[in-house]
C-alpha positions as CSV (number, residue, x, y, z in Angstrom):
1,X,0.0,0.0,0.0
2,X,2.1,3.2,-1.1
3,X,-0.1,5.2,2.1
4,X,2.0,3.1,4.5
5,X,5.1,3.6,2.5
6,X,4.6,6.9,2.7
7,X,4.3,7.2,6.4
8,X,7.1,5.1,6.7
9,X,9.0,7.8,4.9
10,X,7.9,10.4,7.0
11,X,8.6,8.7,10.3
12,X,12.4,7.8,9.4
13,X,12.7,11.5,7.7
14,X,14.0,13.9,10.9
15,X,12.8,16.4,9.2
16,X,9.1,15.6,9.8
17,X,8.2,16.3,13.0
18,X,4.5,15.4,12.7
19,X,2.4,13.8,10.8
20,X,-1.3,13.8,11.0
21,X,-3.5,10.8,8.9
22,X,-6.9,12.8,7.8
23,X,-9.8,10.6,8.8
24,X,-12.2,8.8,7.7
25,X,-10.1,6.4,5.1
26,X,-11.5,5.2,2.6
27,X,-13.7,2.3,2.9
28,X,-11.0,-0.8,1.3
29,X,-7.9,1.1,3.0
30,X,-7.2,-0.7,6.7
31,X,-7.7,2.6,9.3
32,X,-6.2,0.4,12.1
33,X,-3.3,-0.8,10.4
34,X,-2.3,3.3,9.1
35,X,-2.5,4.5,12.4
36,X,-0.4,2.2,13.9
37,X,2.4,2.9,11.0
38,X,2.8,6.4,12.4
39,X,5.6,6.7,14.8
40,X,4.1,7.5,18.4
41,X,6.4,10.2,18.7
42,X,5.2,11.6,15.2
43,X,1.8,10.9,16.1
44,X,-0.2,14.7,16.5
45,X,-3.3,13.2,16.6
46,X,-2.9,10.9,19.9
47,X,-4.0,8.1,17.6
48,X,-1.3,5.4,17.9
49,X,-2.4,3.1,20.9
50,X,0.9,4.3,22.7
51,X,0.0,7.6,22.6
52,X,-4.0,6.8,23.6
53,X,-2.5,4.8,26.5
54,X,-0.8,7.6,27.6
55,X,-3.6,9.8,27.4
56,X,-5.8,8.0,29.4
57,X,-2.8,7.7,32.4
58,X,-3.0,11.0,32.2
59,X,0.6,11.8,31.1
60,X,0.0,12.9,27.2
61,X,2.8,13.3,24.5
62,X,0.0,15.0,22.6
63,X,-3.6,16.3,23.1
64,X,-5.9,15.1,20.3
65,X,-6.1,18.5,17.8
66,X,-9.7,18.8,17.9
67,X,-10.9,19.1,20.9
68,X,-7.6,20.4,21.9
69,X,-7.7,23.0,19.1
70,X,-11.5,24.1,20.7
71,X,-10.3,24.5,23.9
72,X,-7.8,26.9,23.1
73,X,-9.7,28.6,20.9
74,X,-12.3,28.9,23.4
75,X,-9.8,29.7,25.9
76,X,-8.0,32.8,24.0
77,X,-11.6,33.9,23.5
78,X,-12.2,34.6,27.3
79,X,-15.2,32.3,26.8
80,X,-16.1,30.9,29.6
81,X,-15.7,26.8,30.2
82,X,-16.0,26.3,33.9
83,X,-19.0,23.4,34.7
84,X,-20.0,24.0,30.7
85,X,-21.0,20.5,28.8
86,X,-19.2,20.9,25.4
87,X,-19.9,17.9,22.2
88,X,-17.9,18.1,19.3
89,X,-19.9,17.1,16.4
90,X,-18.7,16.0,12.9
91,X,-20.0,15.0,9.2
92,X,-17.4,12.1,9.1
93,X,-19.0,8.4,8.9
94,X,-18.6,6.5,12.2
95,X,-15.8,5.0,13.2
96,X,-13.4,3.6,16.0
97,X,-12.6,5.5,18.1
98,X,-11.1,5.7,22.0
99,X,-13.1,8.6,22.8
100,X,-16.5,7.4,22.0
């Protein structure tokens, strides 16, 4: 699959210092198996089990960008989020995910 190659690329190029796998995949390309090619440590969208494990113990290498992204934005707004409910809603078909 010349998507993995490709990310296998990226993770030995020191140059890259992120790399970010826009979801959803197409329907015949194996979502598990591309998220699991990116380097942990290349990983910006907390995807890679590693990096999900490490969220949940509460020591993150990265915050996932979207909700993440909100906050701040939110944040730099003076909006405020104290005892708020927030949902993050998208148009992207359903899948697997750690935070569902």
């Amino acid at each position: 699959m010349q998507l993995l190659g490709l990310i296998g690329e990226l993770n030995r190029d020191p140059a890259v210092h992120g790399i970010l796998v826009q979801l959803p995949l197409p329907e015949q390309v194996d979502q598990t198996r591309v998220l699991d090619a990116v380097d942990p440590a290349k990983d910006v969208d907390a995807f890679h089990p590693e990096n999900v494990g490490r969220l949940v113990q509460g020591r993150p290498r990265f915050l996932p960008c979207t909700p993440h992204g909100i906050q701040q934005l939110l944040l730099r707004r003076n909006i405020p989020i104290a005892r708020s409910n927030v949902v993050v809603l998208g148009a992207a078909r359903s899948w697997a995910s750690p935070w569902h």
